[in-house]
Each structure stands twice: as C-alpha cells, then as structure tokens.
N, C-alpha and C positions, 0 to 999 in steps of 0.2 A: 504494500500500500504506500503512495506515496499522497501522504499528508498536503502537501502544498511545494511550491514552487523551489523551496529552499530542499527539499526533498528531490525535487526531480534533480537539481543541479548537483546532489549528494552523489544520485546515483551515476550520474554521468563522468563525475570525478573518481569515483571507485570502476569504473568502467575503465578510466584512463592511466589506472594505477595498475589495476590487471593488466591491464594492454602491455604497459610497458615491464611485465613481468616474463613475457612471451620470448625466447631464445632458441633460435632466429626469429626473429620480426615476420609474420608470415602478413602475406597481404589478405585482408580478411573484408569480408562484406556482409555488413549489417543489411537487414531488412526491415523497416520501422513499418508495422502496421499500427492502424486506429482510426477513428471517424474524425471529422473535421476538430478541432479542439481539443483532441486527448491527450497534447503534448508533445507530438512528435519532431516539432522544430526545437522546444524548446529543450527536450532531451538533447538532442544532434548537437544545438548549440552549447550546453555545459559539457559536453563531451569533446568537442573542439577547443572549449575553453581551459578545461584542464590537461590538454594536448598541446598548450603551448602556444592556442593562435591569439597572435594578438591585431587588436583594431576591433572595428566591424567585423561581428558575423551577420553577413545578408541572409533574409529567406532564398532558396532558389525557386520561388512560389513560380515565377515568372522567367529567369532568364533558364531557367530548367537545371541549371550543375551551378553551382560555387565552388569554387580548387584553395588551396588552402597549405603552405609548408607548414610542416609538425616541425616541431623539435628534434626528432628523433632523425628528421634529414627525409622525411619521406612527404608524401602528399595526401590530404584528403580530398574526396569528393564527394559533396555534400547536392542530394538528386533530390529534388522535389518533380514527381511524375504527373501530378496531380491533372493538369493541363492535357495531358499525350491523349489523343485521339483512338492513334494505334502504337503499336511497339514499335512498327516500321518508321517511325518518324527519330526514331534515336541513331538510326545512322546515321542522319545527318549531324549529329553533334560533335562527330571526331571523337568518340571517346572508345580507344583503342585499349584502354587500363594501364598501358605501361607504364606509367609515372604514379597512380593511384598505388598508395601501400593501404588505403582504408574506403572502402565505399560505404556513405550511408545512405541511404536511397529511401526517401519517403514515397508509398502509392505503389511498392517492386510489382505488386500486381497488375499495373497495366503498360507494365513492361517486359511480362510473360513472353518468354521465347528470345530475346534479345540479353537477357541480365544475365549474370552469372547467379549461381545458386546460393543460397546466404548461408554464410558460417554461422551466423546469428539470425535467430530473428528474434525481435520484440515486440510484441503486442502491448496495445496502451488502450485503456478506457476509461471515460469519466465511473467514478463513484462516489457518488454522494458531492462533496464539496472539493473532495481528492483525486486523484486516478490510482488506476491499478495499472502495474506493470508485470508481464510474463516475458518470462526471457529464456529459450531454447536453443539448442546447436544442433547442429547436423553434419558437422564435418570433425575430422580431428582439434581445425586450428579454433575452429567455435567452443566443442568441449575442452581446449587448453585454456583458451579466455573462462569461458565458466569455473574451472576446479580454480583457475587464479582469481576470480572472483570474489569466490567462494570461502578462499583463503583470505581477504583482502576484509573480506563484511564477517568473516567470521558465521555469514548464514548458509546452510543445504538447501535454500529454497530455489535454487535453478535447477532444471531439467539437462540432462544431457543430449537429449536427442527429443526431436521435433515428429 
C-alpha cells in the first residue's frame, strides 16, 4: 500500500537502490501498468530521481520517450504509450534500445508486439485515498531486482514470477 505521495517516491528510491545492487548492470524493462491517475509517472519519476537525474523530469504524455543519463553511465527511457494508435507507429521513433540500460514504459500494452518483454512489471491502483502497488518479474534480471528489493525493504511481499 502506498499511503500517499511520499510513499510512492519511497518506493521508487528502494527500486533504485536495488537496481544498483545488480552485478553486471543488466538492461532491464519495466512495464508500469494502471488506469489514468494511479501513479505511474509519478513512480517512473522518483525512480529516475533517485537514479541520479537531475533537472526536469518531463511527462513523455506527449513527445512519447524522454532519454535521461543515470549515474551509473547508462541511459533511461522513460515511454508514455498512452497516445499510440497502433504499435506500428513506434518504428518511427528510432528507438533501437542500444543506448537504453533501463526502459520504463507507461500503457507496454499498446505497444504489444513491438516492446520487449518486461523484467518487471508493476501494477498501480487507486485505493481509497492511497494506491496499491504489485510488482512481479519474469525474467532472471527482474527476479535479481526483486530478491534485491526485497533485501533492501526488508519485505517478501514481491512475486517472483508474473
């Protein structure tokens, strides 16, 4: 559960601390699911924020990717799909991944058939005054972020496998 804003930004910063507990750095991709307002920018953006970026973080509501150097010498790419029509419309965006060490991809569902498959996904819903966060993996470098997660909050409440 995350209580309020200061919560989501919790979680985003123990997401970043896990991350950078990962040896070798694997290039991983988040999947943020949720309905309009359950948080999904503002997660991406505490998680970028405790990754080092500084300045503005933009929504990519609109120019669809925001690119971003980490700290760590690599690149995020921060996807809002929200807009895409069809999935086919993502080739026009040049986004090859070679430089992305981190994709976070708001809406990966209507970008079905074009996206790579998520190491993570997140699930966000309003509850109550709060939202609820679920967070599952599917690949090895997803269950490494998780068990370091897990290490990091001290909680067993993530899923290894989606």
């Amino acid at each position: 559960m995350l209580a309020d804003a200061d919560a989501t930004d919790a979680l985003g910063a123990a997401l970043a601390q896990a991350r950078a507990q990962l040896a070798p750095m694997p290039v991983l991709h988040v999947h943020l699911h949720g309905d309009l307002g359950a948080g999904k920018s503002t997660l991406a953006r505490a998680l970028l924020r405790a990754l080092g970026v500084q300045g503005a973080i933009r929504s990519p509501t609109y120019t669809l990717v925001e690119r971003y150097p980490l700290n760590d010498g690599g690149e995020a790419w921060h996807m809002d799909l929200y807009r895409i029509g069809d999935a086919g419309e993502l080739e026009f965006l040049g986004l090859d991944g070679g430089e992305a060490s981190l994709w976070l991809i708001e809406w990966p569902e209507r970008g079905q058939g074009w996206l790579p498959a998520a190491d993570l996904r997140i699930d966000l819903a309003v509850d109550g005054s709060g939202r609820r966060a679920g967070l599952s993996a599917a690949t090895r470098g997803g269950r490494e972020w998780l068990a370091a997660l897990s290490r990091a909050t001290g909680s067993q409440a993530f899923a290894a496998d989606s």
